[in-house]
C-alpha positions, 0 to 999 in steps of 0.5 A: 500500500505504502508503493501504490500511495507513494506511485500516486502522490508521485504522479499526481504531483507531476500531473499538476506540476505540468498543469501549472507549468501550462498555466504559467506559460499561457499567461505569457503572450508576448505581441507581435509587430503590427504592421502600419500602412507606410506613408499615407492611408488614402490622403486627399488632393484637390482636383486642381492639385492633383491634375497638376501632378498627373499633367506632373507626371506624364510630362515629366516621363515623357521629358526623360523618355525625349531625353533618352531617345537620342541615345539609347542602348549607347555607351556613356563614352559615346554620348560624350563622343557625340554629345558631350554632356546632354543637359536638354531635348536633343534630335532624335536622329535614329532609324525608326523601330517598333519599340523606339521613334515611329519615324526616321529623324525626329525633332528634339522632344519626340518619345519611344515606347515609353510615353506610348505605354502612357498614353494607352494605359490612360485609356485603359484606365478609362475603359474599365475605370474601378474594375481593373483586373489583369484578365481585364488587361488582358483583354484590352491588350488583345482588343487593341491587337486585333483592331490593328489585324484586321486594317491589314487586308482593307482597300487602302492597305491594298493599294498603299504599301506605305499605309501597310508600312505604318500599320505593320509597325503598330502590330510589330510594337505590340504582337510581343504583348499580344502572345502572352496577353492571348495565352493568358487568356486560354489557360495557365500552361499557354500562359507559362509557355508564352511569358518565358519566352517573352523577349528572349527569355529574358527578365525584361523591364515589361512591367516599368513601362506601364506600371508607375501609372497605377500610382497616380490613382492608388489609394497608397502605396500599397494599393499601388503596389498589390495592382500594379503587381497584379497586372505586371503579366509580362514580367519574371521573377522579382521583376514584379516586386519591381513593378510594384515598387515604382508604383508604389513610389510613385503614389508616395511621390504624389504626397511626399517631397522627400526623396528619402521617404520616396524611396523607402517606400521600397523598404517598407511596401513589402505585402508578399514578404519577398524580404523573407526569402531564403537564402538571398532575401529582397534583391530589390532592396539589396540593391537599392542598399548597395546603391545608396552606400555607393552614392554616400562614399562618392560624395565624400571625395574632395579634390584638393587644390594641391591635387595635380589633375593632369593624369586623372581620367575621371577628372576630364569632365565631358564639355557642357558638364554645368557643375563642378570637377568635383561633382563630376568625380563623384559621378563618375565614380558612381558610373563607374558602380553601375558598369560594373553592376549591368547585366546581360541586356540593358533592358533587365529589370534589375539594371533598370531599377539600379540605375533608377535608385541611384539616380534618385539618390543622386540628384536628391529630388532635383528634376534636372539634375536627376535626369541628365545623371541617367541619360549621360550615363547611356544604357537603356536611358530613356525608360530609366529616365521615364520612370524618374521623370514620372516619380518626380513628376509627380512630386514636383507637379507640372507647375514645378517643372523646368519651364523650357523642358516641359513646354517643349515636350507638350507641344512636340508630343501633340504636334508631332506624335499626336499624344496630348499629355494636357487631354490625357491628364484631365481624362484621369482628372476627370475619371478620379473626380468624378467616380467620387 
């Protein structure tokens, strides 16, 4: 008896020993981190505010993708060769391309693809105004696609090959989305197959065309980012944390004057958590870190009077730099960074997004200097300078831009391109406004 007694008061000592042990342990419940909405939760604009930063925005990307356009895909060193240092609109003296200039030799403001994707996302937004869904996309894409098909085989197509010659360099532009935007629609398989091969494979900067307009009508960043990376359709890997962030900083951008703020946007706007992905966590900010320190170290070096300069290459400042010797070692220190950081093509993705981050920290929110940073330093130069100008347009506002810049750029692009970035601005104005 004295066994089976002592067995269990044993027993029933650790029966209440682990009870109480539970007990103690539930009482402790330590909060986790809630997540805040970064920057902004649904801020109002005046309707005249906020048509000035549209008008802001497309302008301003229309003034980088002008900018480019001359030089595009071209080394720094040529530029400087043929241009020395661009500080305005240059002639676009090019031969005519789908995804380029519509025409062979084109005056000084005339735009590529850049300000085109603008122009058809505007009427995109128009067409399904609060039901904007990539299958929506989708379709609009293939609408336009086919709309172009069938003018192919009318009378004037017949009998003008030059009206044929126009026609087939719409579908050229536009067949690349139109595969995928069609496999989209069939199934998932099609879909896989055709956006692989979408330009050659390769982790293109689809998405940054056309994505930053998302920020002009998002309720805040994060909105920005979840449709913008929703309907980043074409892009491939962390491209679409890409896509998403320039929409995101360009929705902080329409509220916020600080670079800074601008762009932690790409630190803090993080809905599908790339951040905790293994093994490389979020290269978009690792890159984004990478550039800033880069940016930082530069501009800490000095030249010293006693300095002598007579060997130094870096110190042979192109002519027309506007600024100092100094200025320009830093900055070409920092070109320097970004050679040594290109890919394979110089429309990736991740090229694109590395020189835009370095470019914005750079120039510290100042437009011209912002600008003349990206072209000069070649590449694919007008879609990173369009996707800065939009940013910045859209924190500066139209009223804000250099005056020569933004003049020009409106009427070349009305008289010459027939793309009315004035009527474009009060269609979103109007839509926005109205759906209140």
């Amino acid at each position: 008896m004295n066994k089976r007694k002592y067995f269990f008061l044993h027993a029933l000592f650790i029966i209440l020993f682990l009870v109480s042990c539970k007990k103690t342990a539930s009482e402790i419940n330590l909060p986790s981190p809630e997540k805040k909405v970064y920057g902004h939760d649904t801020k109002y604009l005046d309707q005249d505010t906020y048509y000035d930063k549209v008008l802001g925005a497309l302008a301003g990307s229309a003034i980088g993708d002008a900018m480019g356009a001359s030089t595009e895909m071209w080394h720094r060193n040529e530029i400087q060769l043929n241009y020395g240092y661009i500080t305005g609109l240059t002639p676009a003296v090019r031969v005519q391309s789908p995804e380029g200039t519509w025409d062979n030799n084109l005056v000084a403001g005339s735009t590529t693809d850049d300000t085109r994707w603008k122009y058809f996302m505007v009427k995109y937004f128009s067409r399904f105004d609060d039901n904007l869904t990539p299958q929506n996309f989708a379709d609009f894409i293939t609408d336009y696609y086919v709309s172009l098909t069938k003018e192919l085989g009318d009378a004037q197509s017949n009998k003008n090959p030059d009206i044929l010659d126009v026609r087939m360099e719409k579908i050229d532009w536009i067949k690349e989305w139109a595969r995928v935007a069609l496999a989209y629609q069939k199934d998932a398989t099609e879909y896989q197959k055709a956006m692989h091969r979408f330009y050659g494979g390769e982790m293109s900067c689809a998405g940054q065309l056309y994505t930053p307009m998302f920020g002009l009508l998002s309720k805040n960043p994060e909105y920005a980012y979840r449709i913008a990376y929703d309907h980043s359709l074409f892009d491939l890997g962390y491209a679409k944390d890409i896509s998403g962030l320039v929409a995101a900083m360009t929705n902080t951008a329409m509220y916020s004057q600080s670079i800074d703020s601008i762009l932690n946007t790409a630190i803090f706007i993080d809905p599908l958590e790339y951040k905790n992905s293994r093994l490389v966590g979020r290269i978009s900010q690792n890159i984004l870190d990478a550039s800033r320190r880069t940016v930082l170290v530069a501009r800490k070096i000095e030249i010293h009077d006693s300095l002598d300069t007579n060997g130094l290459k870096e110190l042979r400042m192109p002519q027309g730099f506007p600024y100092s010797t100094e200025e320009w070692v830093q900055q070409n220190r920092v070109y320097s960074f970004l050679e040594k950081e290109e890919k394979a093509i110089p429309f990736h993705s991740g090229e694109i997004w590395q020189i835009l981050v370095t470019a914005l920290e750079f120039g510290q929110g100042d437009f011209e200097k912002t600008m003349q940073f990206i072209v000069n330093y070649g590449r694919d130069n007008d879609t990173v300078a369009a996707v800065a100008g939009m940013i910045l347009g859209a924190k500066d506002g139209f009223s804000k831009l250099p005056v020569d810049l933004s003049t020009e750029i409106l009427r070349v692009n009305k008289e010459v391109l027939g793309i009315d970035l004035e009527s474009l601005a009060r269609e979103m104005t109007e839509n926005a406004y109205h759906s209140q």
